[in-house]
N, CA, C and O atoms as CSV, one atom per row, in Angstrom:
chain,resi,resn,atom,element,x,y,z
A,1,UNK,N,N,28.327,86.511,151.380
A,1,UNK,CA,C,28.287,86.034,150.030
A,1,UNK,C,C,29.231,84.847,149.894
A,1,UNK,O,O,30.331,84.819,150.446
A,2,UNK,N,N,28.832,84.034,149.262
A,2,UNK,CA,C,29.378,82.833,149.159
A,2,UNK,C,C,30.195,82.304,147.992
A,2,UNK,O,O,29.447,81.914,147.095
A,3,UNK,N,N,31.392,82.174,147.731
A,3,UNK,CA,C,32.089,81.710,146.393
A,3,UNK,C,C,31.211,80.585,145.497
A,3,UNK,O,O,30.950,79.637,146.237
A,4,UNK,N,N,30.837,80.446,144.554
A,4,UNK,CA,C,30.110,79.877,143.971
A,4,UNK,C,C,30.676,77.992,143.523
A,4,UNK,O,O,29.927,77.089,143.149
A,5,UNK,N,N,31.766,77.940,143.677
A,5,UNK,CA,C,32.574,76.569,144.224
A,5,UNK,C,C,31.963,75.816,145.146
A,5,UNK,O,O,31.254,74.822,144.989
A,6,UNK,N,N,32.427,76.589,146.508
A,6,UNK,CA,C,31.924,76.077,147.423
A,6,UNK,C,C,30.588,75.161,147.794
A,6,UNK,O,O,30.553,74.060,148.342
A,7,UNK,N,N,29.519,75.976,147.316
A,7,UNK,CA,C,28.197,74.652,147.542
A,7,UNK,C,C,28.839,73.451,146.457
A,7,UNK,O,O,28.895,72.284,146.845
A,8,UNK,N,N,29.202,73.742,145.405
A,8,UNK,CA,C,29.247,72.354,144.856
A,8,UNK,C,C,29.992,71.404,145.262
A,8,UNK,O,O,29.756,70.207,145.093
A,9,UNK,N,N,30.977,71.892,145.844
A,9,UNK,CA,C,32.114,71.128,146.964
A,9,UNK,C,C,31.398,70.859,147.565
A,9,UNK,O,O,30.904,69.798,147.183
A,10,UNK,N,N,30.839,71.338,148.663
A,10,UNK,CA,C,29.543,70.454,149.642
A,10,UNK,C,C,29.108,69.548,148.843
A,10,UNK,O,O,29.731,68.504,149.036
A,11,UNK,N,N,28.034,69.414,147.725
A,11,UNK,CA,C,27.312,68.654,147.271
A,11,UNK,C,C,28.200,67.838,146.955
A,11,UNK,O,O,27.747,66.704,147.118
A,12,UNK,N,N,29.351,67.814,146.545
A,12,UNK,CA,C,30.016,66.450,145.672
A,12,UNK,C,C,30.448,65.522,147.217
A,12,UNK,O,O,30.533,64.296,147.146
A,13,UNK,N,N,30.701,66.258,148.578
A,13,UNK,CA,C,30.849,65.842,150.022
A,13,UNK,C,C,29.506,64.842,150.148
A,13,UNK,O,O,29.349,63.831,150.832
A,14,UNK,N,N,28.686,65.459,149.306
A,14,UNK,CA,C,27.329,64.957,150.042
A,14,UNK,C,C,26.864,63.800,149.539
A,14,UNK,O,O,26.271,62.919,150.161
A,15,UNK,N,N,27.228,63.826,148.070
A,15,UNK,CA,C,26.853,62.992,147.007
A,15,UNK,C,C,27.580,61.380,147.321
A,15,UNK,O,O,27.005,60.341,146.998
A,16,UNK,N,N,28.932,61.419,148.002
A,16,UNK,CA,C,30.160,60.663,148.152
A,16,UNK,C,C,29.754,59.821,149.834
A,16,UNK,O,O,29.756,58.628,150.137
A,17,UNK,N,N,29.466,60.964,150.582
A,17,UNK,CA,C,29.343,60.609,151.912
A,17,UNK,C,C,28.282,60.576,152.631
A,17,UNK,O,O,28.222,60.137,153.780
A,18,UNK,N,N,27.397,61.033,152.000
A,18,UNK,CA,C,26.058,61.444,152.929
A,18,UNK,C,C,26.116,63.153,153.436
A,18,UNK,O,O,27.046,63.959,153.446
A,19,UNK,N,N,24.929,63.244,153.765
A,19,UNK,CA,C,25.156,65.128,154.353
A,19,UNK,C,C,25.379,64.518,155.553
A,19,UNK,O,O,24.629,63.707,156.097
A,20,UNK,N,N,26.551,64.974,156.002
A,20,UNK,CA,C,26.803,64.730,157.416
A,20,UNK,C,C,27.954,65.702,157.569
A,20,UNK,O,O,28.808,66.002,156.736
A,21,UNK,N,N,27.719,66.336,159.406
A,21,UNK,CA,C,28.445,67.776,159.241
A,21,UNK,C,C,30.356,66.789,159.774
A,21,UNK,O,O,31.382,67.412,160.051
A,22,UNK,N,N,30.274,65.822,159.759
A,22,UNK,CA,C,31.257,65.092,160.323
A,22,UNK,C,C,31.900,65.017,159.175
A,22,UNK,O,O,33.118,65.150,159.294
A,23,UNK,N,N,31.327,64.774,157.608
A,23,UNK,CA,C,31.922,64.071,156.639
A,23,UNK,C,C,32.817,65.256,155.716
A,23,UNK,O,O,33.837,65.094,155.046
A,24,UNK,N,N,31.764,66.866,156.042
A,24,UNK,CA,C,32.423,67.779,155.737
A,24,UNK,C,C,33.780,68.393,156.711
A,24,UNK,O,O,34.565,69.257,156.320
A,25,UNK,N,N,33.805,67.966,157.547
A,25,UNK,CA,C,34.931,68.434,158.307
A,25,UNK,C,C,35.827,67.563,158.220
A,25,UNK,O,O,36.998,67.754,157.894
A,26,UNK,N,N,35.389,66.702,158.467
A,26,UNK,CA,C,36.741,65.638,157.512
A,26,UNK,C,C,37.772,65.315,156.332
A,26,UNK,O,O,38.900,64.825,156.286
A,27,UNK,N,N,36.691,65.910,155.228
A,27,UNK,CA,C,37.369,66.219,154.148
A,27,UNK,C,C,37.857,67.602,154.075
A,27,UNK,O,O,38.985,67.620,153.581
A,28,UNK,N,N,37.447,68.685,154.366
A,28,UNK,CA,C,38.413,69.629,154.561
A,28,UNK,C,C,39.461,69.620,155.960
A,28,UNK,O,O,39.736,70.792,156.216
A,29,UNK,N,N,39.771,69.177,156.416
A,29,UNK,CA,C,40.959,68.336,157.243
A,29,UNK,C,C,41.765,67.910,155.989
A,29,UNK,O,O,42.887,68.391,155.832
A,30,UNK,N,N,41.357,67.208,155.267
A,30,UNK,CA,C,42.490,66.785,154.007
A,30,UNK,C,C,42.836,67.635,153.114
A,30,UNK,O,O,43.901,67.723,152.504
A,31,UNK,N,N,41.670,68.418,153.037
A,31,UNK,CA,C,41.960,69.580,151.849
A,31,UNK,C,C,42.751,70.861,152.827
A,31,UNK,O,O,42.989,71.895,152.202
A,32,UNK,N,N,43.086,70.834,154.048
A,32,UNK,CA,C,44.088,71.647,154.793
A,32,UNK,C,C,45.107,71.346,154.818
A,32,UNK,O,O,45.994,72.198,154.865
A,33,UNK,N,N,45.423,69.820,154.795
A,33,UNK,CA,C,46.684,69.119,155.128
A,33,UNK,C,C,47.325,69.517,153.648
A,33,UNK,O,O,48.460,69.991,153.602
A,34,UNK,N,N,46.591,69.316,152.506
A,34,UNK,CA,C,47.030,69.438,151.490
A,34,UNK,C,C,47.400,70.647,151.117
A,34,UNK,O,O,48.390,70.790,150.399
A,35,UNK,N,N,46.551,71.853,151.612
A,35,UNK,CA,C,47.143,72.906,151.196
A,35,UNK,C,C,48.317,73.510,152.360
A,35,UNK,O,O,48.613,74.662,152.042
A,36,UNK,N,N,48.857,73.178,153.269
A,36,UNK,CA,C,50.130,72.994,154.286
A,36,UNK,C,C,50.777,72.242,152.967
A,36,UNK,O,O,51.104,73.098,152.144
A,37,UNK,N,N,50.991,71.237,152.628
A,37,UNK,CA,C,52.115,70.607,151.280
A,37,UNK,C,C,51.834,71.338,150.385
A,37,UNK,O,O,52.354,71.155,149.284
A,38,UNK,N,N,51.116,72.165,150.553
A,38,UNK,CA,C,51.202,73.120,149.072
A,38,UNK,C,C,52.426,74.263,149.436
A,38,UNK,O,O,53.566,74.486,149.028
A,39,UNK,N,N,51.454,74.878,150.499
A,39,UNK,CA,C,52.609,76.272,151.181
A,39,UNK,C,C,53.980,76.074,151.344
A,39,UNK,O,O,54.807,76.965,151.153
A,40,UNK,N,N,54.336,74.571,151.800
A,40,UNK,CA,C,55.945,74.357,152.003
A,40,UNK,C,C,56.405,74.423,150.302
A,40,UNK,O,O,57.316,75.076,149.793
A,41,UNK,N,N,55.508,73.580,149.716
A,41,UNK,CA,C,56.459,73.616,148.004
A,41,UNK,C,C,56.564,74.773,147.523
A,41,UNK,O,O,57.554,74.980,146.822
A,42,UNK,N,N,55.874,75.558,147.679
A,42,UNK,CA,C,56.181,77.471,147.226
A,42,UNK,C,C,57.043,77.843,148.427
A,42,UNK,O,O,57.864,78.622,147.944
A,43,UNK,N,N,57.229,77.753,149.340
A,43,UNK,CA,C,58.228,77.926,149.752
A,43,UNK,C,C,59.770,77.697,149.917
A,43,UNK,O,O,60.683,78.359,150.409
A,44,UNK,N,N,59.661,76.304,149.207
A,44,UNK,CA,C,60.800,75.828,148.947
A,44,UNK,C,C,61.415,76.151,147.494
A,44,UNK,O,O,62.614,76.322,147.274
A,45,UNK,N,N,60.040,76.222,146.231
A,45,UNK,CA,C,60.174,76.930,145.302
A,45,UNK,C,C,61.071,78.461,145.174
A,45,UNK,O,O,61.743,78.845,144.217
A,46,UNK,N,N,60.877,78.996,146.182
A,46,UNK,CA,C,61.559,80.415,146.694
A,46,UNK,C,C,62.665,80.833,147.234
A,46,UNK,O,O,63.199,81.926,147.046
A,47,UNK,N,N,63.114,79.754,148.083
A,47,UNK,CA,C,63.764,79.687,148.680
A,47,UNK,C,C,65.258,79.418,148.039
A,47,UNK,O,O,65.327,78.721,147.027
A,48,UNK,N,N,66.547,80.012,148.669
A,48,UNK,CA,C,67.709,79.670,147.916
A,48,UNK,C,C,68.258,78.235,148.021
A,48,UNK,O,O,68.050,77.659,149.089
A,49,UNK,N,N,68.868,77.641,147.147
A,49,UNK,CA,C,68.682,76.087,147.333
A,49,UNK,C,C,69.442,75.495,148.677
A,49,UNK,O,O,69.113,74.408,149.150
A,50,UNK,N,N,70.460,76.287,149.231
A,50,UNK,CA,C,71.326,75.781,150.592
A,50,UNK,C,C,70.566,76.025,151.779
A,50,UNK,O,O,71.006,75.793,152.904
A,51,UNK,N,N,69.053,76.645,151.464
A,51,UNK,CA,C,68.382,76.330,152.432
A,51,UNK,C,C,66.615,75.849,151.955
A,51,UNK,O,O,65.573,76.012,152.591
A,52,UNK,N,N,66.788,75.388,150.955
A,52,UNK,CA,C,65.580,74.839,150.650
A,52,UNK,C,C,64.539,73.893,151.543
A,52,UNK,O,O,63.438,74.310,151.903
A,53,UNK,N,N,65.006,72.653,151.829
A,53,UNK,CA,C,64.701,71.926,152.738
A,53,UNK,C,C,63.880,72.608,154.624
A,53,UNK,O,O,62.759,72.440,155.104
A,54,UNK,N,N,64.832,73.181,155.034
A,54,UNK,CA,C,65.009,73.879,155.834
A,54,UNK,C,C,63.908,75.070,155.846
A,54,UNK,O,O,62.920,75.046,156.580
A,55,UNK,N,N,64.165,75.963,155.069
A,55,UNK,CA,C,62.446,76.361,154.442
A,55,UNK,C,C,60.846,76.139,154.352
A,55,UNK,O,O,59.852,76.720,154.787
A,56,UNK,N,N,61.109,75.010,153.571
A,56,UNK,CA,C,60.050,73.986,153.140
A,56,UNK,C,C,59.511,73.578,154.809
A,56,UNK,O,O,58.309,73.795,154.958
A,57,UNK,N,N,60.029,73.181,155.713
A,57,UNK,CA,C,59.781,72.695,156.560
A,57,UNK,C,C,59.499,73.832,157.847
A,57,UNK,O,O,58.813,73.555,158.831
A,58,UNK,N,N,59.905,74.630,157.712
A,58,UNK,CA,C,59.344,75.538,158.250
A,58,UNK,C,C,57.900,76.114,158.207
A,58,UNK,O,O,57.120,76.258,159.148
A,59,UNK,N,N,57.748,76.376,157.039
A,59,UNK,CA,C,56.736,76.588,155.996
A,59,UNK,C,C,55.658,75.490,156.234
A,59,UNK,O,O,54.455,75.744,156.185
A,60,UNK,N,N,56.141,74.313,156.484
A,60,UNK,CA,C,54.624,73.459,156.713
A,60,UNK,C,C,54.431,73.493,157.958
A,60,UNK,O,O,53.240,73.660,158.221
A,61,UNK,N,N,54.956,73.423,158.661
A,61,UNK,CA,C,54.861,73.874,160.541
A,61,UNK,C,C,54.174,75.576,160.735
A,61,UNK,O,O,53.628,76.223,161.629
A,62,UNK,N,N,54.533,75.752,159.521
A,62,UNK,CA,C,53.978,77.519,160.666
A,62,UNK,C,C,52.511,77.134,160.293
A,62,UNK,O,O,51.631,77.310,161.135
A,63,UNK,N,N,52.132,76.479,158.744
A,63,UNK,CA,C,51.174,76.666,158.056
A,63,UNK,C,C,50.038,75.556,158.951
A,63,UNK,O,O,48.892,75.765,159.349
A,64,UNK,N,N,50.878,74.382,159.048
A,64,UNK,CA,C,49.591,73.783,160.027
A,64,UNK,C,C,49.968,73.605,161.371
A,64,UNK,O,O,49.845,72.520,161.940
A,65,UNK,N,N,50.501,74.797,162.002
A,65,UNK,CA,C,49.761,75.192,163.528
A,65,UNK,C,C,49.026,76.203,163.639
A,65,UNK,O,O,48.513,76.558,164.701
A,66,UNK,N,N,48.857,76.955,162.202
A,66,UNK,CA,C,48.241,78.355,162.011
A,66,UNK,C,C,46.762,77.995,162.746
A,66,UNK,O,O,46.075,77.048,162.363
A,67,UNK,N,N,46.408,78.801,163.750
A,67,UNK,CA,C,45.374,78.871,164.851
A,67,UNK,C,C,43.858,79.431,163.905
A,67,UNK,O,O,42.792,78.850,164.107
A,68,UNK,N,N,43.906,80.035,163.382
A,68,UNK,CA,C,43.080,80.313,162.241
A,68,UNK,C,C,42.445,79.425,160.924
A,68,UNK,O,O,41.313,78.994,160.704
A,69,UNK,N,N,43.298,79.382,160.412
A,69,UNK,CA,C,42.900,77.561,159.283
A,69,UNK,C,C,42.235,76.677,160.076
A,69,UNK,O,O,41.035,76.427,159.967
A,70,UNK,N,N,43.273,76.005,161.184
A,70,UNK,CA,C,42.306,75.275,161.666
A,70,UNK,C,C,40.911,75.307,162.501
A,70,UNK,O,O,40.188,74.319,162.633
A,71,UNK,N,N,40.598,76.797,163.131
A,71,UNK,CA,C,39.062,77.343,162.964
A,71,UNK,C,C,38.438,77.031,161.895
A,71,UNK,O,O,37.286,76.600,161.949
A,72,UNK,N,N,39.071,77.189,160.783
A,72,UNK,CA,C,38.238,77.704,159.578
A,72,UNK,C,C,37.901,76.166,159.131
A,72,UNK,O,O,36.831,76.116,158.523
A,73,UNK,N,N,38.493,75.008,159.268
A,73,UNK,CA,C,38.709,73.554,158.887
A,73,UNK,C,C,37.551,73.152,159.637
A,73,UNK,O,O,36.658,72.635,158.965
A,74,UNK,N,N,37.348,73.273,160.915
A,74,UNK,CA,C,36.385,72.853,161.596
A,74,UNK,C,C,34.949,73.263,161.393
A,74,UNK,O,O,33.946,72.615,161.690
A,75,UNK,N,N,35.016,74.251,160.928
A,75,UNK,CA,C,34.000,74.752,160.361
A,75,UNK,C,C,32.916,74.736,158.789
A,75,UNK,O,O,33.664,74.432,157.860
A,76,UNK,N,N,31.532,74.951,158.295
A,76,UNK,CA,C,31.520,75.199,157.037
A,76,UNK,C,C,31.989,76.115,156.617
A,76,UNK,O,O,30.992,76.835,156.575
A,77,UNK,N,N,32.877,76.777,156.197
A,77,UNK,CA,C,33.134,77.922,156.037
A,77,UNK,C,C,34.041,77.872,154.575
A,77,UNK,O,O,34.780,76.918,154.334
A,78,UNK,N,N,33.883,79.012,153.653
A,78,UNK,CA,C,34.517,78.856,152.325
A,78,UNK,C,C,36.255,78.618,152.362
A,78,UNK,O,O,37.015,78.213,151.482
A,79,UNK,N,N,36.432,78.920,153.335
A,79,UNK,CA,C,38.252,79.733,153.720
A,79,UNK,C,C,38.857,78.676,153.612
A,79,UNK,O,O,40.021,78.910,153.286
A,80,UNK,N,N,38.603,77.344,153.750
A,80,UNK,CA,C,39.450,76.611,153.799
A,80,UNK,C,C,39.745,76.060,152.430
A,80,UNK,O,O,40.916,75.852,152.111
A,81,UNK,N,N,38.599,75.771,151.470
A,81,UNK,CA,C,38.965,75.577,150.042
A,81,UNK,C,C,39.193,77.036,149.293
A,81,UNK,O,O,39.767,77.004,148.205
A,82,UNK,N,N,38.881,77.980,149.686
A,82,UNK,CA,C,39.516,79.668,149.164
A,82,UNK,C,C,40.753,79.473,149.252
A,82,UNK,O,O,41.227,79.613,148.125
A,83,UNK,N,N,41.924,79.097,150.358
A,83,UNK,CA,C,43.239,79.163,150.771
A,83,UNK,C,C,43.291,77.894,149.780
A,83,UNK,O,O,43.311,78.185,148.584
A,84,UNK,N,N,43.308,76.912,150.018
A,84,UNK,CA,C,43.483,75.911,148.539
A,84,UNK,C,C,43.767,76.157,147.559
A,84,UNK,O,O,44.892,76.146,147.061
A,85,UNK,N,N,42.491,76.503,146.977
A,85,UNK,CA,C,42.891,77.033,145.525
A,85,UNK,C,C,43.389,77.884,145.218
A,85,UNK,O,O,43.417,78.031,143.996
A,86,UNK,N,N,44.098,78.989,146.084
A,86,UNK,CA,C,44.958,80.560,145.926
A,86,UNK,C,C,46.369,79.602,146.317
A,86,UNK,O,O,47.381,80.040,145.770
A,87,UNK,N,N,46.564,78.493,147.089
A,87,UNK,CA,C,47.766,78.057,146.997
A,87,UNK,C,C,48.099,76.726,146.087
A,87,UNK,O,O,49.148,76.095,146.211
A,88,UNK,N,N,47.064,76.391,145.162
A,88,UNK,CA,C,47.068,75.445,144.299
A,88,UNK,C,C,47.666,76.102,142.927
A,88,UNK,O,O,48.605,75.812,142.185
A,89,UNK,N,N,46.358,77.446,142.951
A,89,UNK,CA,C,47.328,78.547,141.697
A,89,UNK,C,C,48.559,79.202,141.994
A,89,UNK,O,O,49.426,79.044,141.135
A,90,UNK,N,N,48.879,79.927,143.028
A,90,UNK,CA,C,50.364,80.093,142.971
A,90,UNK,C,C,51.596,79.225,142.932
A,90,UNK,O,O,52.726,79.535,142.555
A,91,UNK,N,N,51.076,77.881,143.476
A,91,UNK,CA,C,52.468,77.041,143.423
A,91,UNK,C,C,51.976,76.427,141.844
A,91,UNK,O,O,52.769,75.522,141.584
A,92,UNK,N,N,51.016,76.574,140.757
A,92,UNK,CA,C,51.433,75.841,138.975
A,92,UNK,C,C,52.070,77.121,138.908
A,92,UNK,O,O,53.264,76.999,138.633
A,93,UNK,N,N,51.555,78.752,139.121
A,93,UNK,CA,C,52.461,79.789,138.837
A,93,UNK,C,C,53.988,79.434,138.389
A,93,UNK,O,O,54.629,79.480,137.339
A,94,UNK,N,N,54.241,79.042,139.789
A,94,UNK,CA,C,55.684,78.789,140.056
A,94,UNK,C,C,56.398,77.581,139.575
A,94,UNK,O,O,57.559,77.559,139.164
A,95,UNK,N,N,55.518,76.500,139.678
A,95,UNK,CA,C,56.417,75.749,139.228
A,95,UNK,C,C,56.471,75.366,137.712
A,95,UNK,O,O,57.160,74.461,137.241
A,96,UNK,N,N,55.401,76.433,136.835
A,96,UNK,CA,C,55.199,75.911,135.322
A,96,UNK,C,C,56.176,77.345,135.045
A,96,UNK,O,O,56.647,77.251,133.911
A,97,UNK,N,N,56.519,78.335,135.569
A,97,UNK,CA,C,57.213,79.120,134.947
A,97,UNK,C,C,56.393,80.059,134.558
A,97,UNK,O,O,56.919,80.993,133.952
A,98,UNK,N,N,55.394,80.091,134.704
A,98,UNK,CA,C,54.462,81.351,134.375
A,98,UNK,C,C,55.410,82.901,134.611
A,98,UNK,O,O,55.710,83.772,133.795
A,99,UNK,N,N,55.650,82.794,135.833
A,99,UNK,CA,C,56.086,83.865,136.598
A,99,UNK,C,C,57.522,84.289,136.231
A,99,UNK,O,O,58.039,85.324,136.652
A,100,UNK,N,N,57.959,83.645,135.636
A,100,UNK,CA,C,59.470,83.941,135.159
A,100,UNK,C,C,59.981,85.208,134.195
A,100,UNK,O,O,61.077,85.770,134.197
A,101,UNK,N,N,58.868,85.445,133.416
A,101,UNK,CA,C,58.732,86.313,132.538
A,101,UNK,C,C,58.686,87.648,133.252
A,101,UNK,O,O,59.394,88.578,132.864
A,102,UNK,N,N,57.699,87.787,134.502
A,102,UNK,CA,C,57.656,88.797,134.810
A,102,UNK,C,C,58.647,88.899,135.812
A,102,UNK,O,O,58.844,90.027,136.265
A,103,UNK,N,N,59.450,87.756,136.346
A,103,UNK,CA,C,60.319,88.456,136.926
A,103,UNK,C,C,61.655,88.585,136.111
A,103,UNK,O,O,62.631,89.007,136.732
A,104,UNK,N,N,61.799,88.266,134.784
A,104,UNK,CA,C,62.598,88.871,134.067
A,104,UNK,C,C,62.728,90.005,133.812
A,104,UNK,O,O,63.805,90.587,133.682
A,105,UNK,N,N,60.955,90.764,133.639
A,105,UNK,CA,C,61.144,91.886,133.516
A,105,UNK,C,C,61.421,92.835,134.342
A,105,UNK,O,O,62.009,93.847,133.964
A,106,UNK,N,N,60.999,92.628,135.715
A,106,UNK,CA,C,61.769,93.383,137.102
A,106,UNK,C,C,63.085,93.379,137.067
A,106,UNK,O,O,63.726,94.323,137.531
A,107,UNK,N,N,63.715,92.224,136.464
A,107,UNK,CA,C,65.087,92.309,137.015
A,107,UNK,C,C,65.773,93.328,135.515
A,107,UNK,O,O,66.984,93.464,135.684
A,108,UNK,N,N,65.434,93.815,134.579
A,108,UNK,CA,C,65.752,94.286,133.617
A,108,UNK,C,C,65.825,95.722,134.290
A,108,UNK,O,O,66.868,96.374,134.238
A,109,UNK,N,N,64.521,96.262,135.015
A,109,UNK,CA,C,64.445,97.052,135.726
A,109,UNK,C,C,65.463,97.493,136.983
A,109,UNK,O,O,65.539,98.552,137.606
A,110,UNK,N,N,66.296,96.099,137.110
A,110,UNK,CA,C,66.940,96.342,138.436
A,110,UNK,C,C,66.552,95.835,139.531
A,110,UNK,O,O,67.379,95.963,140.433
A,111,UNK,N,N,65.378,95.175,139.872
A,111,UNK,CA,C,64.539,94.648,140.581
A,111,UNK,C,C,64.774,93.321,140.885
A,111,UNK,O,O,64.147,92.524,140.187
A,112,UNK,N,N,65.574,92.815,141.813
A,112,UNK,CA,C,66.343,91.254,141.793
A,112,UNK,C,C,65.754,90.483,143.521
A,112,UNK,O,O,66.491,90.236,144.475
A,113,UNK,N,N,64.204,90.255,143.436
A,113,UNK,CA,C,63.914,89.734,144.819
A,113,UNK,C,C,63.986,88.418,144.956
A,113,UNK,O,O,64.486,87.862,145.934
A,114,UNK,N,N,63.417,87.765,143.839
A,114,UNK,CA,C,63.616,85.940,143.992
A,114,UNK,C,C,64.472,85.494,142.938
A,114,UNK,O,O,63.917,85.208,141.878
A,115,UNK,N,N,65.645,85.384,143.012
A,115,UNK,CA,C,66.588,85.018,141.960
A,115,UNK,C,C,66.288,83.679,141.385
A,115,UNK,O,O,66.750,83.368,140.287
A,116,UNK,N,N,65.492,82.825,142.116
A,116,UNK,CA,C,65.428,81.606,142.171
A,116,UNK,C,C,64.604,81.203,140.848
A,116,UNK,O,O,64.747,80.262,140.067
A,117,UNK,N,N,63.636,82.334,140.893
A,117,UNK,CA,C,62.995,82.338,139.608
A,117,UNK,C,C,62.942,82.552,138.510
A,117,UNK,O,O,62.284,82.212,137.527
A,118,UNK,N,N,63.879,83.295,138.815
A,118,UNK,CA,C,64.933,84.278,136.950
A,118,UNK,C,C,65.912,83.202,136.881
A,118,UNK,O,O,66.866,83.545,136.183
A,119,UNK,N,N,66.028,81.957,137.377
A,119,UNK,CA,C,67.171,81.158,137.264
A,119,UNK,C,C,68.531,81.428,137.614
A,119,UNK,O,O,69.445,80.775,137.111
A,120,UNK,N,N,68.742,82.406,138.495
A,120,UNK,CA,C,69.798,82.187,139.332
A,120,UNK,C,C,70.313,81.529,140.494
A,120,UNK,O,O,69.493,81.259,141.372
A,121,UNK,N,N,71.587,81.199,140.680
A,121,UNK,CA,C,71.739,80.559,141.927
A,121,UNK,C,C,71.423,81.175,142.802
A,121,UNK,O,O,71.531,82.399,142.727
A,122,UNK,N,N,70.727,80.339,144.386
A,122,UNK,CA,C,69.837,81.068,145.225
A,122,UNK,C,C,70.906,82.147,146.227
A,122,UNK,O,O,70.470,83.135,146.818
A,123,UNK,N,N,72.276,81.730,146.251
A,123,UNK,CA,C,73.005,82.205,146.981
A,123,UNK,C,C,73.321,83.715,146.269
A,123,UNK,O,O,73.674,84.531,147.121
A,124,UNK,N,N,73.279,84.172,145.113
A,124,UNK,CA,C,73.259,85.266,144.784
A,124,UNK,C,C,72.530,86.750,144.675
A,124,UNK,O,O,72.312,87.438,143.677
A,125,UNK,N,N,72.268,86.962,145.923
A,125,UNK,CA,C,70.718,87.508,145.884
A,125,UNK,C,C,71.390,89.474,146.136
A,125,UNK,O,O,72.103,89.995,146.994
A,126,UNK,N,N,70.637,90.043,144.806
A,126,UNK,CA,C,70.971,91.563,145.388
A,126,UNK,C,C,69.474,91.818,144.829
A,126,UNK,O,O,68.894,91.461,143.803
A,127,UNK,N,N,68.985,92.840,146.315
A,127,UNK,CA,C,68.239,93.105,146.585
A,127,UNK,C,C,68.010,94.968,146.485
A,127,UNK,O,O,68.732,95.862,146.926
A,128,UNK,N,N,66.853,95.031,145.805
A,128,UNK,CA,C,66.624,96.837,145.671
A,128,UNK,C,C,65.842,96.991,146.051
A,128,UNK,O,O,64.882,96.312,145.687
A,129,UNK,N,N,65.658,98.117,147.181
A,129,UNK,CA,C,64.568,98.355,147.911
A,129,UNK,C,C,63.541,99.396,146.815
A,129,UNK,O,O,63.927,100.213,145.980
A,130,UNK,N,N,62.444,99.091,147.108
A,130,UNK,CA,C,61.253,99.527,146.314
A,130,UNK,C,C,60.973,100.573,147.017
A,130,UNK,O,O,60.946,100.321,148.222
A,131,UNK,N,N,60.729,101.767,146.717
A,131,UNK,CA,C,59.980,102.916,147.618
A,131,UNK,C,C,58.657,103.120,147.031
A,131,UNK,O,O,57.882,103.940,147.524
C-alpha cells in the first residue's frame, strides 16, 4: 500500500523533469541530503548546549552513512519522502515549541529527560527512570 503523497511527488518529478527513473533518484538524493540536515538540527535541538555542535555532527554522519536510506534513495520506494516528512514534523515540533508543554507536564510529574526543552540549561540534567 502506498502513502497517497507519494505518486503525486512522482508526478510533480515528472511534470518538472520528464518520467525518467534517473530524474527520480536524483531528486530524492536531495530530499535525503535534506532530511540528514534535518536529523542533525533535532539533534542538536536536544542536545545540551556544551555539546551541541558535536552532536549535530554526529547526527548527520550516522544519518547519511545509514546503509538503509541510501537503499531506499536509490530506489522508487515511499521511505525516503516517509523519513522526510516524520523528520520535517518533528524538528517544527521542536523548534516552534509545540512540545514544551508536554514536557512541562512530565517534568511536574518528576519526569526530567530533555531539559533543553523545558528551558533548562543543558548541563543540568536529572534523570528518572520510567518503569
Amino acid at each position: 500500500m502506498r502513502a497517497p503523497g507519494y505518486p503525486a511527488f512522482l508526478a510533480g518529478i515528472a511534470a518538472l523533469f520528464g518520467r525518467s527513473l534517473r530524474a527520480i533518484t536524483v531528486v530524492q538524493a536531495f530530499v535525503d541530503v535534506a532530511t540528514c540536515v534535518l536529523i542533525a538540527g533535532i539533534a542538536s535541538l536536544l542536545a545540551p548546549d556544551a555539546s551541541r555542535r558535536r552532536v549535530a555532527m554526529a547526527a548527520l554522519w550516522l544519518a547519511a552513512l545509514c546503509p538503509f536510506t541510501s537503499d531506499y534513495t536509490a530506489a522508487v520506494l515511499t521511505e525516503t519522502l516517509a523519513i522526510f516528512l516524520a523528520a520535517l514534523a518533528l524538528s517544527l515540533v521542536l523548534w516552534l515549541g509545540i512540545a514544551e508543554a508536554y514536557v512541562q507536564s512530565a517534568h511536574a510529574l518528576g519526569i526530567q529527560r530533555y531539559p533543553r526543552l523545558a528551558g533548562q540549561r543543558g548541563d543540568q540534567h536529572q534523570h528518572v527512570q520510567l518503569v
